[in-house]
C-alpha positions as CSV (number, residue, x, y, z in Angstrom):
1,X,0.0,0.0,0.0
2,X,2.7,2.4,0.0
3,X,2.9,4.8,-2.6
4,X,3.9,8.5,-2.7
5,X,2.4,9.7,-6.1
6,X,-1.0,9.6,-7.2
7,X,-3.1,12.3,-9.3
8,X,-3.7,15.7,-8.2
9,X,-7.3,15.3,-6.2
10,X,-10.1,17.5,-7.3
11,X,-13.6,17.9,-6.2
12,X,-15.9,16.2,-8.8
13,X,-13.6,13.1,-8.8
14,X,-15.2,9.7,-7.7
15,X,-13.3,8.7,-4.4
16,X,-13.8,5.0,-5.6
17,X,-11.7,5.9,-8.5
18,X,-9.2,7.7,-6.6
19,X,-8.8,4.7,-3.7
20,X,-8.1,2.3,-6.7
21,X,-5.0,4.5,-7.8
22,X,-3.8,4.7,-3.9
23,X,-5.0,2.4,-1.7
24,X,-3.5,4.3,1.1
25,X,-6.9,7.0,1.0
26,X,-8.2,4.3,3.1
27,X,-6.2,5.0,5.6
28,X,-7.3,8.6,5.7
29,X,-10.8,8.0,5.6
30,X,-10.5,5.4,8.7
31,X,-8.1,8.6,10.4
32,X,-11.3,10.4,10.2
33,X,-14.1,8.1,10.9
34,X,-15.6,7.7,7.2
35,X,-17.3,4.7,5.7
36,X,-15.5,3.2,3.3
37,X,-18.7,1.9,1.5
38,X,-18.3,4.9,-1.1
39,X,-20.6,3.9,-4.1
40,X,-20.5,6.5,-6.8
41,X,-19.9,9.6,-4.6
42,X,-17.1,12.1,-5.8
43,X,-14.8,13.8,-3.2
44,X,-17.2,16.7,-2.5
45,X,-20.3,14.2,-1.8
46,X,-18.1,12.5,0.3
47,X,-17.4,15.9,2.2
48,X,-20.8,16.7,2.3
49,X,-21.9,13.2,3.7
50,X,-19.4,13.5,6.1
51,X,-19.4,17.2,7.6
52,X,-16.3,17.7,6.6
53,X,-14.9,21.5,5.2
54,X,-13.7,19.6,1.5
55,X,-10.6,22.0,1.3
56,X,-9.4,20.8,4.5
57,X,-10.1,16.9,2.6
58,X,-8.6,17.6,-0.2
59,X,-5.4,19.1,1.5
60,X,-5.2,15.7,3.3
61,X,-5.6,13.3,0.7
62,X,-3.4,15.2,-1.6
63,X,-1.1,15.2,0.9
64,X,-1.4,11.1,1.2
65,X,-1.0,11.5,-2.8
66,X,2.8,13.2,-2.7
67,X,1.5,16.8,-2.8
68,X,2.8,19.5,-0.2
69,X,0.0,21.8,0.9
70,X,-0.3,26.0,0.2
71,X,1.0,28.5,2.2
72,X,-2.7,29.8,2.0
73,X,-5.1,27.6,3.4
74,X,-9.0,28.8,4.3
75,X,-9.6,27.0,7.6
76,X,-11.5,27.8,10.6
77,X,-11.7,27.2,14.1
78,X,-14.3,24.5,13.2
79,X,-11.3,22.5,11.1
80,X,-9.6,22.0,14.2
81,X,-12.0,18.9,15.3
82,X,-11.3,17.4,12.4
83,X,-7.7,17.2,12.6
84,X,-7.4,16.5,16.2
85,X,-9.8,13.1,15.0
86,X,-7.1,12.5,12.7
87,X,-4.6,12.7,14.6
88,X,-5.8,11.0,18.1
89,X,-6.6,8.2,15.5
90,X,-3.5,8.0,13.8
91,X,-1.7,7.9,17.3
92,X,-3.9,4.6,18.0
93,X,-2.8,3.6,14.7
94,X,1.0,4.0,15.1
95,X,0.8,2.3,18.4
96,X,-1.9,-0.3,18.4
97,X,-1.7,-1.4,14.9
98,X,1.9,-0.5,13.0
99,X,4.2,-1.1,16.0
100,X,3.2,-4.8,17.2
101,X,3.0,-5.8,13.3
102,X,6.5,-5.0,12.9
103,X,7.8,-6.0,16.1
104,X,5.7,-9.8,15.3
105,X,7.7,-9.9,12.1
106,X,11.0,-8.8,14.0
107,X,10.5,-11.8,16.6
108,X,9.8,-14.3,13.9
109,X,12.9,-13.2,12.5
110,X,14.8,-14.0,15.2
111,X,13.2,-16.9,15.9
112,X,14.3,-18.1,12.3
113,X,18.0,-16.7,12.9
114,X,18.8,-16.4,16.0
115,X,21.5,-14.0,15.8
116,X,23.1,-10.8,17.7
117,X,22.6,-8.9,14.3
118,X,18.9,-9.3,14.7
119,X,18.5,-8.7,18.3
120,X,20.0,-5.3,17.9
121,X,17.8,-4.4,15.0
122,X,14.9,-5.4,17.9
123,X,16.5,-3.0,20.6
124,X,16.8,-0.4,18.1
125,X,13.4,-0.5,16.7
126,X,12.0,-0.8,20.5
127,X,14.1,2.4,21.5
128,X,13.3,4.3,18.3
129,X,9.4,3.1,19.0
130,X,9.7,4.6,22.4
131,X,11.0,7.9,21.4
132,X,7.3,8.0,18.8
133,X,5.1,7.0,22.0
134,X,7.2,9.9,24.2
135,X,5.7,12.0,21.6
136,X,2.5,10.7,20.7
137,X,1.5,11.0,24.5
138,X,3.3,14.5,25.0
139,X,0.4,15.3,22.5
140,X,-2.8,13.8,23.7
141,X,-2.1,14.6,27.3
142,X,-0.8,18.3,27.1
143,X,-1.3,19.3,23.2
144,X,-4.7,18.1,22.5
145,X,-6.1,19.1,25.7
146,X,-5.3,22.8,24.9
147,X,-6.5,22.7,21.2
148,X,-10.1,21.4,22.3
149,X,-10.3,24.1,24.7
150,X,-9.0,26.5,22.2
151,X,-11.8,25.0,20.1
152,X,-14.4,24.9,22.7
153,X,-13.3,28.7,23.7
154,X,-13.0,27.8,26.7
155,X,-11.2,30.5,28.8
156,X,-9.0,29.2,32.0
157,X,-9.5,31.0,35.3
158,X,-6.3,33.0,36.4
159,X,-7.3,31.1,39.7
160,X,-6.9,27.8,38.2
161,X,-3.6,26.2,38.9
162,X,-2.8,25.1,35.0
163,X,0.3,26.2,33.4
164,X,-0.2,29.1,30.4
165,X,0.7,26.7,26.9
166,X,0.5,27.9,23.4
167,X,1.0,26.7,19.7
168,X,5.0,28.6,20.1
169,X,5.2,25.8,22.9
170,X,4.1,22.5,20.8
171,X,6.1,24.1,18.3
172,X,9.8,23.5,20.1
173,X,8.7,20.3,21.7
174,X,7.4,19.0,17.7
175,X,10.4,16.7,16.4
176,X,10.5,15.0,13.6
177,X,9.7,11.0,14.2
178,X,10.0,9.4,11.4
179,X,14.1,9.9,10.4
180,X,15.4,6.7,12.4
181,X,12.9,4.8,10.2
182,X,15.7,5.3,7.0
183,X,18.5,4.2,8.8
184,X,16.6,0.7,9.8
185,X,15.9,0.2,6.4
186,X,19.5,0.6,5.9
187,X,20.5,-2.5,7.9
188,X,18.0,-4.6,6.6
189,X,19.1,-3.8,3.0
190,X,22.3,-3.3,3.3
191,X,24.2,-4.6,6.5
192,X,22.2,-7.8,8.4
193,X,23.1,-11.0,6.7
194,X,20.3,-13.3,7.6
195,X,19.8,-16.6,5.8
196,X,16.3,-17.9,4.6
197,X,14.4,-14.9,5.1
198,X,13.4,-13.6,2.1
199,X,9.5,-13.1,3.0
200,X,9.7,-11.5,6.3
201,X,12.5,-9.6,5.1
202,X,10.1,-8.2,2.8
203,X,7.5,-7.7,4.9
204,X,9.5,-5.7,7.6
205,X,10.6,-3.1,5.0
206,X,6.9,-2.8,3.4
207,X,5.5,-2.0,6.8
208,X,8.8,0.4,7.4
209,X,7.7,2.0,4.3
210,X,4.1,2.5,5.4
211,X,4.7,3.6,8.8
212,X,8.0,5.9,7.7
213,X,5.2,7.4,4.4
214,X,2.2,8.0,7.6
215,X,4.6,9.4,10.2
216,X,5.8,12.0,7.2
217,X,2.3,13.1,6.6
218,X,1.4,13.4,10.3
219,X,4.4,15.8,10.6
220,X,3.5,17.6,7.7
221,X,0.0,18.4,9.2
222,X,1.0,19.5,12.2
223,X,3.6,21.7,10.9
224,X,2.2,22.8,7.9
225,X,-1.8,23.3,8.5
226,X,-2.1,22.5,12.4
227,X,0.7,25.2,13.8
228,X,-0.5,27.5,11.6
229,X,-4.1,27.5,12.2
230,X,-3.7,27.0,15.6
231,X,-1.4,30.2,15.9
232,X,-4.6,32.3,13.7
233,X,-6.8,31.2,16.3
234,X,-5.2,32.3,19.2
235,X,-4.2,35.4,17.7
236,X,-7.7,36.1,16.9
237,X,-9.1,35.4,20.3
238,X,-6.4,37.4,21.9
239,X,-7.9,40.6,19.7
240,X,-11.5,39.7,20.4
């Protein structure tokens, strides 16, 4: 399912057609809670079905297509839901889903091999996996939190004992998570000499791929249309 390219996605294209070219628009659609029972509808029926702003759609699947958003995005306070559901489900994804697939395949590895060679790849995919969880739960216990108030508008009492946050804040602490993913790769093609393992070879590197291609886009959505958008609405509750 991995695949960086696809066609650029416009509104009157049918979403059936478009999940055909890149199976990977699945994924996006269970991000965000959509049926995947589609029948004839194009992208904007989809949107329209769904409740969901179709710019904000189409920035996300052409993202999951290999194109970069716009500086100049027309999003609201009411697209922040949206990509909090995306993300809070990609997190579940990444941890409940990605992460014990590649570790099975890691352990049948070993169990086929035996070797020191493999058993670091296992430490170092366990230590690079805790580093993602580190920041998956920074986000939906300190981040999150203050973008659903933010969305909510709720206002914190100066009596209340929580500490002041802001988008400048999740920006320092946002690193990228996905970089460590290459150099894995890089020992299984390159370095590990493992005997009779062909298939789950295979398989480790295909779901490296597809976690390394949705770790990518999840940084490129919060740094590209969730800091931003974030940063508009706090400026514009701060003048009102």
């Amino acid at each position: 399912m991995y695949q960086t390219k696809g066609n650029f996605i416009r509104p009157e294209m049918k979403i059936s057609s478009l999940i055909f070219e890149n199976p990977n628009l699945l994924l996006l659609m269970e991000h965000l809670e959509m049926d995947f029972i589609v029948h004839e509808k194009t992208v904007k029926q989809l949107c329209n079905t769904n409740n969901i702003n179709e710019e904000l759609f189409l920035i996300l699947a052409n993202l999951y297509n290999g194109f970069q958003p716009t500086e100049h995005q027309n999003l609201t306070r009411e697209d922040l839901n949206t990509i909090i559901k995306f993300l809070r489900n990609s997190h579940n994804y990444y941890e409940n889903e990605k992460y014990p697939e590649i570790r099975s395949f890691l352990n049948q590895l070993y169990l086929q091999n035996n070797s020191a060679e493999i058993q670091l790849i296992e430490k170092f995919f366990d230590e690079y996996f805790n580093e993602v969880k580190e920041h998956l739960h920074y986000e939906n216990r300190v981040a999150f939190p203050y973008f659903n108030r933010l969305l909510n508008k709720v206002q914190v009492s100066t009596n209340e004992k929580i500490e002041e946050y802001s988008v400048n804040e999740y920006q320092e602490h946002h690193t990228d998570i996905e970089f460590k993913l290459n150099d894995l790769k890089e020992l299984l093609l390159k370095h590990v000499p493992v005997k009779n393992d062909r298939v789950l070879r295979r398989k480790i590197i295909a779901s490296l791929c597809e976690l390394e291609n949705d770790l990518n886009i999840h940084s490129t959505i919060e740094e590209t249309i969730l800091i931003p958008l974030v940063s508009k609405i706090e400026i514009s509750d701060k003048t009102n």
